[in-house]
C-alpha positions as CSV (number, residue, x, y, z in Angstrom):
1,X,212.0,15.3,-15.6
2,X,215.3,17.4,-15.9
3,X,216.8,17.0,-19.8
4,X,218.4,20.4,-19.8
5,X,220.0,23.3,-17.4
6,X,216.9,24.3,-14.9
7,X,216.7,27.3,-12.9
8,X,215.2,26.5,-9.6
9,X,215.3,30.0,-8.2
10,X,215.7,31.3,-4.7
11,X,215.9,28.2,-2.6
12,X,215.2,29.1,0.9
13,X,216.0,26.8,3.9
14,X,214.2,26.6,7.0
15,X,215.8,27.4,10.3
16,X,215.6,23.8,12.5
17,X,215.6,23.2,16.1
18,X,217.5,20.8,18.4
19,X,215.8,17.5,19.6
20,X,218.6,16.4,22.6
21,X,218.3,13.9,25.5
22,X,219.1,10.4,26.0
23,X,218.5,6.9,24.7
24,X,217.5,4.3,27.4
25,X,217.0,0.9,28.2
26,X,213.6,-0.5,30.7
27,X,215.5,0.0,33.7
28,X,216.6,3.8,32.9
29,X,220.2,2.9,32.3
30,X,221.8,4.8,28.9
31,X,222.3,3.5,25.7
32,X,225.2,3.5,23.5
33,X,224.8,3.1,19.7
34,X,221.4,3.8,19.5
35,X,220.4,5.0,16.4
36,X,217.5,7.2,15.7
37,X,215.2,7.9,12.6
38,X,212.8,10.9,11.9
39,X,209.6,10.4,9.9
40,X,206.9,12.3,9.2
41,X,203.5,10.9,10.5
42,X,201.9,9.0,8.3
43,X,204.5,8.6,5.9
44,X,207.2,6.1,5.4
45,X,209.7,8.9,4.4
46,X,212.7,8.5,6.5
47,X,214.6,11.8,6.9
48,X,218.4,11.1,7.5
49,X,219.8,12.6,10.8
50,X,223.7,13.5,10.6
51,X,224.0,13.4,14.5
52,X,221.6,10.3,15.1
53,X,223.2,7.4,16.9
54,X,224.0,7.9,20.5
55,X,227.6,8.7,22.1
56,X,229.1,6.4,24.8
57,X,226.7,7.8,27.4
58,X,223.5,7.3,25.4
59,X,223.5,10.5,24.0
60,X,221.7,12.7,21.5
61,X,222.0,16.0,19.6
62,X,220.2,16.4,16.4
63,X,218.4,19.3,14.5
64,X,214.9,19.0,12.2
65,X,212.5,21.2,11.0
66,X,209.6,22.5,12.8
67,X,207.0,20.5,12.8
68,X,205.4,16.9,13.8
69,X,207.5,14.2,13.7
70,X,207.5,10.3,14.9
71,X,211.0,9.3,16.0
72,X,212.0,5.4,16.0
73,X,214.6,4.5,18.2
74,X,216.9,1.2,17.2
75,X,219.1,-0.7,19.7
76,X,222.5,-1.2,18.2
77,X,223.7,-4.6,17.7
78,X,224.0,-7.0,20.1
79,X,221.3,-5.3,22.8
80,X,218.4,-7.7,22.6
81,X,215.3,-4.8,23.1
82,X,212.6,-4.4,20.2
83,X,212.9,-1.1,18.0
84,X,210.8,1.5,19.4
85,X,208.2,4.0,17.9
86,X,207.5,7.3,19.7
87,X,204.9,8.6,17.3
88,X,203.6,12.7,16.8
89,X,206.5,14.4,18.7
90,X,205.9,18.5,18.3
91,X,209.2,20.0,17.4
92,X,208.2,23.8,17.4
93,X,211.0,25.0,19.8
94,X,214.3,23.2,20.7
95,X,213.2,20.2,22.3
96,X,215.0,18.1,25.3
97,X,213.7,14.8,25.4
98,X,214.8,11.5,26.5
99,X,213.9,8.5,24.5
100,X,213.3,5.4,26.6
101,X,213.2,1.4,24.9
102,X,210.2,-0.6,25.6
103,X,210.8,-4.1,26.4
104,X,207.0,-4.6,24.4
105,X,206.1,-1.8,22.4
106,X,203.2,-1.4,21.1
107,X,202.2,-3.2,17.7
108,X,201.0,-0.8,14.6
109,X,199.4,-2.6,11.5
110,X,200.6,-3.8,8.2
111,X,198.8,-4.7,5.4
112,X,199.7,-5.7,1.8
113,X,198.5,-7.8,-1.1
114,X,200.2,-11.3,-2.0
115,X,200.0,-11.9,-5.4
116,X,200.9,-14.8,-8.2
117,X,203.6,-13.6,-11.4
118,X,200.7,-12.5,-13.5
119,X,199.6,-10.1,-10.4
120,X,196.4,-12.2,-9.7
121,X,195.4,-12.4,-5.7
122,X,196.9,-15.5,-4.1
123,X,194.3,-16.5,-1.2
124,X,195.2,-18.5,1.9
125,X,199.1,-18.1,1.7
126,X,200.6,-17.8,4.8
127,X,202.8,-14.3,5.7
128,X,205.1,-14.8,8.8
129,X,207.0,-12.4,10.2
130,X,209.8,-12.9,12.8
131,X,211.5,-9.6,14.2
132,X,214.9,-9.6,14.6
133,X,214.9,-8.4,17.8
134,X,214.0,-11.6,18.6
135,X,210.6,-10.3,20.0
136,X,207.2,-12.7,19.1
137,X,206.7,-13.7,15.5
138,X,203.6,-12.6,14.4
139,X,201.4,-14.7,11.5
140,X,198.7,-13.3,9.1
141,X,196.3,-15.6,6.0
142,X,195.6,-13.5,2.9
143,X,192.1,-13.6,2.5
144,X,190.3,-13.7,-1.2
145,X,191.3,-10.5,-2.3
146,X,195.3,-11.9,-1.8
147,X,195.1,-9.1,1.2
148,X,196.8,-9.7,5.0
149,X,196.5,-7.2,7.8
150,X,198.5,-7.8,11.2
151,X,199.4,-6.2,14.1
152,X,203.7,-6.2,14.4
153,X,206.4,-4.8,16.3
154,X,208.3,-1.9,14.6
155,X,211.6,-2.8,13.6
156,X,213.8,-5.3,10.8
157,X,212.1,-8.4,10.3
158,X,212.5,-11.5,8.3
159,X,208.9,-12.3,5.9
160,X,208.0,-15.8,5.6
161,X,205.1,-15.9,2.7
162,X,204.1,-19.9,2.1
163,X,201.8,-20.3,-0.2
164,X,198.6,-22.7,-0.2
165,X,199.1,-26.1,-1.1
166,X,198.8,-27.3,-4.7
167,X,199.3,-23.4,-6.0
168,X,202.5,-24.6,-7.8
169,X,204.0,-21.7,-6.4
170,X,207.3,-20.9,-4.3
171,X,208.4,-20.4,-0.5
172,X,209.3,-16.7,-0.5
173,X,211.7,-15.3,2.1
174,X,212.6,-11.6,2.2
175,X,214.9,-10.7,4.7
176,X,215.6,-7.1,6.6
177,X,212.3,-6.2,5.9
178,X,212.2,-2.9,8.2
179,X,208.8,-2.4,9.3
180,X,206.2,-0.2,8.8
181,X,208.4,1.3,6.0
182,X,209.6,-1.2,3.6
183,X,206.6,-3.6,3.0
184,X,205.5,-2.8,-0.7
185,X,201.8,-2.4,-1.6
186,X,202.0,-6.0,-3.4
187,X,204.5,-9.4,-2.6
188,X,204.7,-11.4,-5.6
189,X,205.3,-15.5,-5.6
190,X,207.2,-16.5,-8.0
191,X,206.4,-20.6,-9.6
192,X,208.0,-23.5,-7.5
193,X,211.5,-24.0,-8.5
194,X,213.6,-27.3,-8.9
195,X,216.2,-27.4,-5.8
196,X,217.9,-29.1,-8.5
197,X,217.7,-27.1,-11.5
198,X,220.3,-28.3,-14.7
199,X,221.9,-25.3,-14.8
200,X,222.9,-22.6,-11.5
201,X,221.2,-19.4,-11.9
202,X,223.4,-16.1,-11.4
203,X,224.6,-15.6,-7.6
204,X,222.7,-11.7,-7.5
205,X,220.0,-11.2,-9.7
206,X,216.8,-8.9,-9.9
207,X,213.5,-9.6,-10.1
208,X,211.4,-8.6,-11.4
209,X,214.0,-6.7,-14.4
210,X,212.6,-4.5,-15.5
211,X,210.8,-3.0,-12.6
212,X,208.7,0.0,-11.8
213,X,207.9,0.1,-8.2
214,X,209.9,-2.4,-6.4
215,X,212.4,-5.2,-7.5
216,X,213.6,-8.1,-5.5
217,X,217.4,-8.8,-5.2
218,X,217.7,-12.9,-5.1
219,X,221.1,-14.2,-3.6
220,X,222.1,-17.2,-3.9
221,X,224.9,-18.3,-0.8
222,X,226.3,-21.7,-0.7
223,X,227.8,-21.0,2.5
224,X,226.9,-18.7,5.6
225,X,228.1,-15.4,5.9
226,X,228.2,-13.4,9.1
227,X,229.1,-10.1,7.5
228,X,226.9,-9.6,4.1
229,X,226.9,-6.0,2.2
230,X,224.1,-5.3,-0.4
231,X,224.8,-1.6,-2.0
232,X,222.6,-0.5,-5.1
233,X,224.5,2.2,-7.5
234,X,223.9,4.5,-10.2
235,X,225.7,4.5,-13.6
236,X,228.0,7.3,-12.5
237,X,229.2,4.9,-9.4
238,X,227.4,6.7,-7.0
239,X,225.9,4.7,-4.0
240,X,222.2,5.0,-3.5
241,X,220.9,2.6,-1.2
242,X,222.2,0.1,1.5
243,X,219.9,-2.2,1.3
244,X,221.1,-4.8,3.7
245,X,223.8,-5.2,6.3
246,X,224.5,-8.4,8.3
247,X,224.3,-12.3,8.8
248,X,222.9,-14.2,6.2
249,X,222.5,-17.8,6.2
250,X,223.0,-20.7,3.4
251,X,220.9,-21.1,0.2
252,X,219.1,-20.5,-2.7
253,X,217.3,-17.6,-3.9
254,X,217.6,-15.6,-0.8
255,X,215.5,-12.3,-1.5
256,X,215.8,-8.9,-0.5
257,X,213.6,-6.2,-1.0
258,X,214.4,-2.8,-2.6
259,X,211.8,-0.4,-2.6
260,X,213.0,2.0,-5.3
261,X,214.4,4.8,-2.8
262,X,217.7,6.1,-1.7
263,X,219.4,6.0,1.5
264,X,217.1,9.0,2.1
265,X,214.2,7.5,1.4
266,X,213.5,9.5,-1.7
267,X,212.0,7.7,-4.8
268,X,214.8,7.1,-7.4
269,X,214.9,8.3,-10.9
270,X,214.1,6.2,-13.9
271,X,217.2,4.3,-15.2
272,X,219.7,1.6,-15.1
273,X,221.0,1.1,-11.9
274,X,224.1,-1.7,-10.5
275,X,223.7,-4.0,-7.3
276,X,226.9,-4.9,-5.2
277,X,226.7,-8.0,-2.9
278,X,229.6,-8.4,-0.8
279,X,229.5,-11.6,0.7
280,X,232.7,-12.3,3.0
281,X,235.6,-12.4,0.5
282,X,232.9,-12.8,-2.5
283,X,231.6,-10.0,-4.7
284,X,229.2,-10.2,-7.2
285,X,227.8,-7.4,-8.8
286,X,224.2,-7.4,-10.9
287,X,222.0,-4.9,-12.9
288,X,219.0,-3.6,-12.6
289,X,216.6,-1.2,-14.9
290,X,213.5,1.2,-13.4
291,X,211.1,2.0,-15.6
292,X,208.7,4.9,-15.2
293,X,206.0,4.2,-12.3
């Protein structure tokens, strides 16, 4: 908690080597526009490389520090191949490595807890999750404890949670869900909703508002929209997260999950914070307040 001038000292940075080679497809051919992450293993810290995304020949130049890293490897749009995972790479040298696209890579596990607006377990809802990369959806039933574990694909994914019938709660759809990192430790239903409510709600809101872990950002689009922008801010006007980018279809209460990081998947500070939703020609702008976790 900085509330005055602080001295941090003698910061010194580490010395990092190269990671270079080349992003390919199945068949060995290069791809362009790849674009990789770094992670530490274990951890759903994502550590921004400047140099990242592939050149025209599939390409690669980056630097990290020494250490253990897994690496995940993302098609760029428009090449139908999963996202792929190349976990507990050993950077302790400059490293030349190619990273090659599975057309099925292997599954890791996901688990969380779906829970009702008072943060009671909801058993026997239904989680669904369909990967963008338009690889098999995968389905998992909460059990007593509200809890679901399932085997998925790394990569963006749209959640489908249905709840049991009779619960008198709500569909919920989160979209651009990128997995393993962004599923939160709980996924609250909210109570059914009136398609036909006497009053429109705002287009962007948050919710829950306040928040202390993660928030949802509900959309509400009465038409399609093949190019969509959701950008969080600070009160300075400083961006801090892009928290979606792409197609979004029609309707009510579309949801999008924020986490509570930055684009460099640090946590973000307690305050008041504004959402942007650029929507075609439409922008509509909402805010948002973090309380201390």
């Amino acid at each position: 908690d900085v509330t005055g001038d602080v001295d941090l000292g003698d910061i010194v940075l580490q010395d990092g080597f190269v990671v270079s080679g080349t992003v390919r497809d199945p068949g060995g051919a290069p791809v362009a526009g790849a674009d990789l992450d770094a992670f530490l293993p274990g951890e759903c810290r994502r550590f921004p490389l400047a140099d990242g995304v592939a050149d025209a020949n599939g390409q690669f130049s980056f630097r990290v520090e020494p250490g253990t890293w897994d690496f995940v490897a993302n098609p760029p749009p428009g090449v139908t191949l999963p996202t792929t995972r190349f976990g507990s790479v050993d950077v302790s040298g400059d490293l030349a490595r190619d990273f090659q696209l599975q057309t099925d890579p292997a599954p890791f596990e996901v688990s969380s807890v779906v829970e009702d607006p008072d943060g009671l377990p909801v058993a026997g809802a239904i989680v669904r999750g369909v990967p963008a990369s338009g690889a098999a959806s995968w389905e998992a039933t909460t059990d007593a404890a509200g809890e679901f574990v399932a085997l998925a694909p790394p990569g963006r994914h749209r959640l489908e949670i249905t709840p049991p019938s009779g619960s008198g709660l709500g569909v919920r759809i989160l979209e651009g869900v990128d997995l393993p990192c962004a599923l939160g430790p709980a996924l609250s239903l909210l109570p059914f909703v009136d398609p036909n409510p006497p009053a429109a709600p705002a287009p962007l809101r948050a919710a829950p508002n306040p928040w202390r872990e993660t928030t949802t950002l509900q959309l509400d689009i009465p038409a399609a929209v093949a190019s969509a922008r959701v950008t969080v801010y600070d009160v300075s006007g400083r961006r801090v997260r892009e928290v979606y980018r792409g197609a979004l279809e029609a309707g009510e209460g579309r949801e999008i999950l924020w986490d509570g990081r930055d684009d460099a998947g640090r946590p973000t500070a307690t305050g008041v914070y504004f959402v942007r939703a650029e929507l075609g020609r439409t922008t509509t702008t909402a805010k948002t307040v973090r309380l201390r976790p």
